[in-house]
C-alpha positions in Angstrom: -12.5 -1.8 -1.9 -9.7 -4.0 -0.6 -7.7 -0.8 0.5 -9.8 0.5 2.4 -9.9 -2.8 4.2 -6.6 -2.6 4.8 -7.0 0.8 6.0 -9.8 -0.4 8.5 -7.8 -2.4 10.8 -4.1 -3.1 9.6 -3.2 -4.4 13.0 -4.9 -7.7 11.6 -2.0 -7.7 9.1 0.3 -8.0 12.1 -0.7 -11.5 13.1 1.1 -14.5 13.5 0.0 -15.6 11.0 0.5 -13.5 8.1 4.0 -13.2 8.6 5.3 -14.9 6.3 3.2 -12.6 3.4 2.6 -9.5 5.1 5.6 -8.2 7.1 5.9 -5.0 9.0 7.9 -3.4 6.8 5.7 -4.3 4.0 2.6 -3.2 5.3 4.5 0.4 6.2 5.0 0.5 2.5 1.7 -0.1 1.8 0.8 3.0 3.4 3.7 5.1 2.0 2.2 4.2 -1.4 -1.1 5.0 -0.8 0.1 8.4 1.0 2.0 9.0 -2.3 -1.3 8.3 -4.1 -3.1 11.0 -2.4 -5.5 8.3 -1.1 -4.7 8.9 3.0 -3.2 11.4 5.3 -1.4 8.4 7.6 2.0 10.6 7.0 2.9 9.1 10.6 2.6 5.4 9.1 5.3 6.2 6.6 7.9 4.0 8.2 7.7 0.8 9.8 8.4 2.0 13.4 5.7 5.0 13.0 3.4 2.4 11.7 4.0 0.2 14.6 3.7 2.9 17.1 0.9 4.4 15.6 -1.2 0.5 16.0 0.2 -0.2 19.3 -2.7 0.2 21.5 -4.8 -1.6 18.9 -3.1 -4.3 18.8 -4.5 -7.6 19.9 -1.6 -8.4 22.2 -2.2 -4.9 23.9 -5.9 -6.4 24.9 -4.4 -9.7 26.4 -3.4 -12.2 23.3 -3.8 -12.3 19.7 -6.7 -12.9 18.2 -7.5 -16.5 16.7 -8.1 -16.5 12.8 -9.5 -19.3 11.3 -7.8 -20.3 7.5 -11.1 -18.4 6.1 -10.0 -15.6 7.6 -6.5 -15.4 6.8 -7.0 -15.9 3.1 -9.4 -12.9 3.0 -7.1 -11.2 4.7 -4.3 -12.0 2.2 -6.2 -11.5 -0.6 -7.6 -8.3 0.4 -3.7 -7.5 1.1 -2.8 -8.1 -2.5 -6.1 -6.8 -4.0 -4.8 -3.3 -2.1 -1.4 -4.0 -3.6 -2.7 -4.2 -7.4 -5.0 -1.2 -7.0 -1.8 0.6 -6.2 0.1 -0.8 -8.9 -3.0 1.0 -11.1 -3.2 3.8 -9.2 0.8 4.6 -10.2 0.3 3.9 -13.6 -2.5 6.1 -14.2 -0.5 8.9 -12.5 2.7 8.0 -13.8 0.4 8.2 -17.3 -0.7 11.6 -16.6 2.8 12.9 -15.3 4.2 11.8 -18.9 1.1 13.5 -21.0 2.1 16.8 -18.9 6.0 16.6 -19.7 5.1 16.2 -23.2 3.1 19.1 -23.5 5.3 21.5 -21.6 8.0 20.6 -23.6 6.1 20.7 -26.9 6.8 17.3 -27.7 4.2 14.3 -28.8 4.2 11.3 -26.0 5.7 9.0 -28.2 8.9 11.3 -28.0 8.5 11.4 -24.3 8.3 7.6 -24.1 11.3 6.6 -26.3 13.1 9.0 -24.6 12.8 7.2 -21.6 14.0 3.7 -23.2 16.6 2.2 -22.7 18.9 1.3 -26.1 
């Protein structure tokens, strides 16, 4: 699973490379989300400078440069990136799914009175 990638060794997000798709900040979020999902227990990743602190010593730089990827590389990278970022967007809407089915039965209603509740006019 790509997330799981991600999970594997997110200091290869940090390169050079990728910064112009994956950014620090981004890659925090990541995590946030898949706390939020349930999925880890990286609450110490939840913002970009505990993410950062958290990688430090596993950085490349911290072993004496970064790492050379070749363009192979990078776009598995990348694509494993937004692989992780589309599971997540599933992974919400399932629970966001259930969260609705459970508000509608505590309050006796059907979900299709839930749901146009929540529209807009």
């Amino acid at each position: 699973m790509p997330a799981r990638a991600v999970g594997r060794a997110p200091e290869a997000y940090l390169q050079p490379g990728l910064a112009g798709v994956v950014s620090l900040d981004d890659l925090a979020a990541l995590y946030l989300q898949v706390h939020a999902a349930g999925a880890i227990d990286h609450a110490d990743r939840a913002s970009a400078g505990r993410l950062f602190e958290s990688l430090r010593d596993r950085l490349p730089m911290s072993a004496g440069g970064w790492f050379r990827s070749g363009v192979k590389a990078r776009e598995r990278l990348v694509s494993d990136y937004r692989s992780a970022l589309a599971c997540l967007e599933d992974v919400n809407r399932v629970r966001a799914q259930g969260q609705v089915l459970a508000e509608a039965q505590r309050r006796g209603l059907t979900t299709e009175q839930i749901l146009h509740g929540l529209t807009l006019p």
